[in-house]
Structure formats: structure tokens, C-alpha cells
C-alpha positions as CSV (number, residue, x, y, z in Angstrom):
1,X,-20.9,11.0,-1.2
2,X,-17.2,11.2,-1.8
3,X,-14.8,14.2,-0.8
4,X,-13.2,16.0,-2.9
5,X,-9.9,15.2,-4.6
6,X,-6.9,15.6,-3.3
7,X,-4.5,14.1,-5.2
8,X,-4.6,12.0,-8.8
9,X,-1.9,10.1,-10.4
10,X,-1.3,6.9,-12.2
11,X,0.1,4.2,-10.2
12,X,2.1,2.1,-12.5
13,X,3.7,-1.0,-12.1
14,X,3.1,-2.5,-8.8
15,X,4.6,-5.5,-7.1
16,X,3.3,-6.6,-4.4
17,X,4.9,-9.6,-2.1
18,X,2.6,-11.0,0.3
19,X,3.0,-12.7,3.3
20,X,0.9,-14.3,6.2
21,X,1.2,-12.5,9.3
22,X,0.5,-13.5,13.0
23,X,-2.4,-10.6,13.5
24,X,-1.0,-9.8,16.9
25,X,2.2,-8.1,15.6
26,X,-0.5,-5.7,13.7
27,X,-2.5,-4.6,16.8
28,X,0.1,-1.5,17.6
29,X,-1.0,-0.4,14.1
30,X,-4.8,-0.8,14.2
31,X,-6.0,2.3,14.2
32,X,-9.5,2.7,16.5
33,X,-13.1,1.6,14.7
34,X,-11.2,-0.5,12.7
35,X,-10.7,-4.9,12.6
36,X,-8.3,-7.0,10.8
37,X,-9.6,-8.1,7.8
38,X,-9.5,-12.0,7.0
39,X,-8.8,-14.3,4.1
40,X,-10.0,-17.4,4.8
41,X,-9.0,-17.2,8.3
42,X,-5.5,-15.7,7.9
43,X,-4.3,-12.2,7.7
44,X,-2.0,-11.1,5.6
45,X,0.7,-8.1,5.3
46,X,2.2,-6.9,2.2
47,X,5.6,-5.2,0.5
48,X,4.3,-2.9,-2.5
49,X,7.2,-1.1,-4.8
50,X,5.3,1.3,-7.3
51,X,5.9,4.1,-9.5
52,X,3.9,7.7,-9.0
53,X,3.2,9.1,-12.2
54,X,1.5,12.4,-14.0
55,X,1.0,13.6,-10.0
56,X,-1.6,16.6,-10.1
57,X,-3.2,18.5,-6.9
58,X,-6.9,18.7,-5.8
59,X,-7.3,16.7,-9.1
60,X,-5.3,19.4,-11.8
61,X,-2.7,21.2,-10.6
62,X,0.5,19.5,-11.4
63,X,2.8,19.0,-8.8
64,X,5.5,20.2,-10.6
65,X,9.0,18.7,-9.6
66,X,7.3,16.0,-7.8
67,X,5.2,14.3,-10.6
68,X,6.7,11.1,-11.0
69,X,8.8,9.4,-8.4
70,X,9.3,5.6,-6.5
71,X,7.5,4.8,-3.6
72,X,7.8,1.4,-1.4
73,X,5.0,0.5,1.3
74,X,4.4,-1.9,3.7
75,X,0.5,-2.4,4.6
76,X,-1.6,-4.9,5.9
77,X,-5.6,-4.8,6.0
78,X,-8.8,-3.7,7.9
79,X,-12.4,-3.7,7.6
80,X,-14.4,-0.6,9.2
81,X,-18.2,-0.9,9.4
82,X,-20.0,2.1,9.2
83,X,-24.2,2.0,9.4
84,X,-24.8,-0.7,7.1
85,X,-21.4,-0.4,4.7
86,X,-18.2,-2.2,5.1
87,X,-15.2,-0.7,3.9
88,X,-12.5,-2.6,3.4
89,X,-9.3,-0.7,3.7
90,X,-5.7,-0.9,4.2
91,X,-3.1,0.5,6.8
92,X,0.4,1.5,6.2
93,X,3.1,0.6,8.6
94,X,5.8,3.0,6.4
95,X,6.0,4.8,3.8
96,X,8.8,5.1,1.4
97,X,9.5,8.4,-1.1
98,X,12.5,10.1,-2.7
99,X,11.4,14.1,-1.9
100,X,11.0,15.0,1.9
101,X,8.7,17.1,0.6
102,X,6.4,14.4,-0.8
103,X,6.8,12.3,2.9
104,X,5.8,15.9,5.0
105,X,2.9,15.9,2.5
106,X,1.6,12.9,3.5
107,X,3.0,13.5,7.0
108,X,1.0,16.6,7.9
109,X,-2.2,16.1,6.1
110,X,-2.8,12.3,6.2
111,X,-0.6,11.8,9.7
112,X,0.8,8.4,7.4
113,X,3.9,7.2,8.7
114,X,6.0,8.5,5.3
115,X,9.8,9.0,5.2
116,X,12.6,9.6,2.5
117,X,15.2,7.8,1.2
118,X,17.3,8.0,-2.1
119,X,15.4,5.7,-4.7
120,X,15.5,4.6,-8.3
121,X,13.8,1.9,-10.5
122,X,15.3,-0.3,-13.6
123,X,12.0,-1.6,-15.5
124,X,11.9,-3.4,-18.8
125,X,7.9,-3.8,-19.1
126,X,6.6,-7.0,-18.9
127,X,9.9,-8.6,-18.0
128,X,11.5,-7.4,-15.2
129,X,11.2,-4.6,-12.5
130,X,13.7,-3.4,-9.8
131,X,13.4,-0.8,-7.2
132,X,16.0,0.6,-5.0
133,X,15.5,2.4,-2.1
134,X,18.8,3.2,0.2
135,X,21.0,0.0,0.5
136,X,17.2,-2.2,0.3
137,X,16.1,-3.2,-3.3
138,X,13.6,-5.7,-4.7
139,X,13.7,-7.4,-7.8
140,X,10.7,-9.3,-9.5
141,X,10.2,-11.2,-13.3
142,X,7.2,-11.5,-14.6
143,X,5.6,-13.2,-17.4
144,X,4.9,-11.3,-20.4
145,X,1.1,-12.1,-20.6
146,X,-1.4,-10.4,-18.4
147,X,-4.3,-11.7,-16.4
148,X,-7.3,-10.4,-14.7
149,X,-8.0,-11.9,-11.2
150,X,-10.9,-13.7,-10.7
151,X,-13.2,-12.3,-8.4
152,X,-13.0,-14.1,-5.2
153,X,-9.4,-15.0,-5.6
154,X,-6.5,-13.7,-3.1
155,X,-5.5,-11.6,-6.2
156,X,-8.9,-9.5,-6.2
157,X,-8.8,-9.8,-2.2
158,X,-5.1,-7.6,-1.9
159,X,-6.0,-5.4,-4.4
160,X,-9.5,-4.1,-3.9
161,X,-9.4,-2.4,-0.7
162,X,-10.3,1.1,-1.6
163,X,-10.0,3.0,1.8
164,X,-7.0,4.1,3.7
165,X,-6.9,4.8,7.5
166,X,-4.6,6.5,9.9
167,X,-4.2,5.6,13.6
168,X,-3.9,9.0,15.0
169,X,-5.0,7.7,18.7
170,X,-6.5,5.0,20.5
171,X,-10.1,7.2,20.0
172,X,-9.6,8.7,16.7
173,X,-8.9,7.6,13.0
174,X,-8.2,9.1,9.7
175,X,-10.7,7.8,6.9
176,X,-9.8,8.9,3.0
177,X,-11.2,7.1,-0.1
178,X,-9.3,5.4,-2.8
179,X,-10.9,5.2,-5.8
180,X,-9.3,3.3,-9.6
181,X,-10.6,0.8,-11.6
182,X,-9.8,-3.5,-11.5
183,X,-6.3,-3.5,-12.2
184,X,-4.7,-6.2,-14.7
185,X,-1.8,-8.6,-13.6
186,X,1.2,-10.4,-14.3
187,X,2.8,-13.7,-12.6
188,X,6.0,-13.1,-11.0
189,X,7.9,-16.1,-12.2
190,X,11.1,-14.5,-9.7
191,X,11.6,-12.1,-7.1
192,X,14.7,-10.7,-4.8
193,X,14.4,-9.1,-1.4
194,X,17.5,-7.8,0.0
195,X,15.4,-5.9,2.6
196,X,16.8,-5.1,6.5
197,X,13.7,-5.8,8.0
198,X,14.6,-5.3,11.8
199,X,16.1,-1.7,10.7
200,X,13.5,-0.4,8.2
201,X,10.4,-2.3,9.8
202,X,11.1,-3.6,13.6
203,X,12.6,-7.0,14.3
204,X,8.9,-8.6,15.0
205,X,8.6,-8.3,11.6
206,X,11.8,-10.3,10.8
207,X,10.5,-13.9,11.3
208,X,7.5,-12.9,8.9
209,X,9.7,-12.2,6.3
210,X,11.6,-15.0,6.6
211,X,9.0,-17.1,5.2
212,X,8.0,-17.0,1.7
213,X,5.3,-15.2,0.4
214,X,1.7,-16.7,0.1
215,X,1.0,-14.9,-3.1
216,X,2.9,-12.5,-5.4
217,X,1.9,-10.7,-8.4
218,X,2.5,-7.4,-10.7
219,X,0.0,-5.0,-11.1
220,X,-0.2,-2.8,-14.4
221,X,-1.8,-0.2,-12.2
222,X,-4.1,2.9,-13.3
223,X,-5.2,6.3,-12.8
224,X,-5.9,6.8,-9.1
225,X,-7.2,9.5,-7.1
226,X,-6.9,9.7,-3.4
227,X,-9.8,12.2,-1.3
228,X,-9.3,14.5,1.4
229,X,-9.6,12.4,4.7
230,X,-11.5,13.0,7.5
231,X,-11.9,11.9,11.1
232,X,-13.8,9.1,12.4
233,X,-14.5,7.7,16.0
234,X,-14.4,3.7,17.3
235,X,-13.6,2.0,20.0
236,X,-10.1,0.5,20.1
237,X,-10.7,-3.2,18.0
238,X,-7.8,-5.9,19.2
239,X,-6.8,-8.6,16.6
């Protein structure tokens, strides 16, 4: 049975660069009862640039001056087996908003990693999509035709893990559900990222980022709504 509603909002036009990641740069972030999740063998970490929009409280109070607004993440992702389920989830390494009120939000009741930075977007829909955040930006172009992933594709994989969870110690985790429908895409024909990894993200993270991505897509995105979390106990899982 799910919580109750904490927080609704469409998410709207997601990009989402990902990259393969050695899984041993992740174990500082896996938070306890939790493993790395695998796609075919490889584990994978991703840069997500999104808008927040129509933000309401506990599922329909709007939150007032802090409705719509940019947010940039970087997350990679876990599997936690509870009884008989598996939940497949996703971690966030930071957290990007414009409103330090919206990161102590997140901050105090879902112990995520959030900060604030000065942002703003340029998007011409099913063209092209910028987000700013501070001096770091990234750009994408997309086709204009929209696709549906298939449903064992990477596609599907990155964007159908419908948990979040928290490392608050090496005993205890925060656990909230996700919940919003399949989410059309586009192909990203071109992307930018003028990113300062080391600064932003840690220099372990620099060489990943060097590479290419493995996969990159938009996501149209959808009404979301994000449960009250709660703690869960496990045993410390290593990579």
C-alpha cells in the first residue's frame, strides 16, 4: 500500500545523458539494503536537466512561489529486495534547484543531497532545450518526432525506476515511492555539456564524463507524484 502524497507536479521535458560508470566510485553513495542495479552487466550514472511544473503539496496545495522551476540531478541506480518484490530505484548524488527553500525541503524531509544555484532554461519544444545552472549549462536537439521505448530497451531501463532512496547511514535508508505513467521520447540528434565536474561532482567523476554517453534521450515527461518516505533497515551492500 502506498503512502500518502507528498508532493505532485508535472515533470516536463527531461534530458537525460547517460554514461557508464565503474560501480566502485558509487559505493560511498549506496545507501544500506540497497545493490547496484545492472544492464547487461554495466552500471550506469546519469545527468537529468528538467523542469518542475504546476508543484502542489500533500497532493493540492499549491506551492505558491515555488510551482515551477529548473532542477538538474545526477543519479545512478539500485535495486532493493523486500520479501518477494524488487524495487528498482534510483540514488541522487546532487541535487540542483533555484529556491533554497525548495533544496531545505528536500534537505530536511528526504535528507537528499539538494542545493541552489541561479538557473534558467531556453526551450523551443521539440527542437531544442538548454538549461543553465550557475556558470554549468547543457544543451540538447532533438528530433521532432516522438517515440515510445520498447520494453526491454536501455530507454525503458533509465526511466522506469520508480523508487528513491537516501543513505542516511551505513544501517539505515530512506525509501519513498515514485509513481507517473511510461513517458514518451525524443532522439537527441546534439548535445553540449560545459559542466565542471571535479567542482560540482568530485574529480572521480571527471574521467566518467569524459567519455561519451552510452545512451541519450528527451523525455516529454508527466504528472508525477512523489510519497512521504520512510525508513528501512539493510546491511551495508558493496558494488
Amino acid at each position: 500500500m502506498s503512502r500518502p502524497i507528498f508532493l505532485s507536479a508535472y515533470w516536463r521535458h527531461l534530458a537525460l545523458l547517460n554514461y557508464e560508470v565503474d560501480p566502485y566510485l558509487l559505493k560511498p553513495h549506496l545507501p544500506a539494503g540497497t545493490e547496484l542495479d545492472f544492464l547487461n552487466g554495466k552500471t550506469y550514472i546519469s545527468l537529468v536537466a528538467f523542469l518542475f511544473e504546476q508543484t502542489s503539496l500533500f497532493g493540492k496545495i499549491p506551492a505558491f512561489f515555488h510551482r515551477n522551476f529548473e532542477e538538474v540531478n545526477l543519479r545512478f541506480y539500485v535495486v532493493r529486495k523486500e520479501n518477494d518484490q524488487i524495487k528498482r530505484g534510483v540514488v541522487f548524488i546532487k541535487e540542483i534547484v533555484p529556491k533554497p527553500f525548495l533544496a531545505w525541503v528536500a534537505r530536511t524531509f528526504y535528507k537528499e543531497n539538494y542545493i541552489s544555484m541561479p538557473m534558467s532554461h531556453n526551450i523551443e519544444i521539440g527542437n531544442s532545450y538548454n538549461y543553465v545552472w550557475d556558470e554549468h549549462s547543457l544543451f540538447v536537439k532533438t528530433e521532432d518526432k516522438v517515440f515510445t521505448a520498447a520494453p526491454n530497451s536501455p530507454e525503458r531501463w533509465i526511466t522506469e525506476h520508480y523508487w528513491g532512496y537516501t543513505k542516511i547511514n551505513d544501517q539505515k535508508t530512506l525509501e519513498y515511492e515514485v509513481q507517473h505513467p511510461i513517458w514518451n521520447l525524443y532522439k537527441i540528434l546534439d548535445y553540449k555539456v560545459d559542466v565542471n565536474i571535479a567542482s560540482l561532482y568530485g574529480p572521480q567523476f571527471t574521467e566518467t564524463f569524459n567519455q561519451k554517453p552510452t545512451s541519450q534521450f528527451l523525455a516529454d515527461g508527466s504528472k508525477v507524484t512523489v510519497h512521504w518516505p520512510k525508513k528501512v533497515p539493510g546491511t551495508f551492500s558493496s558494488p
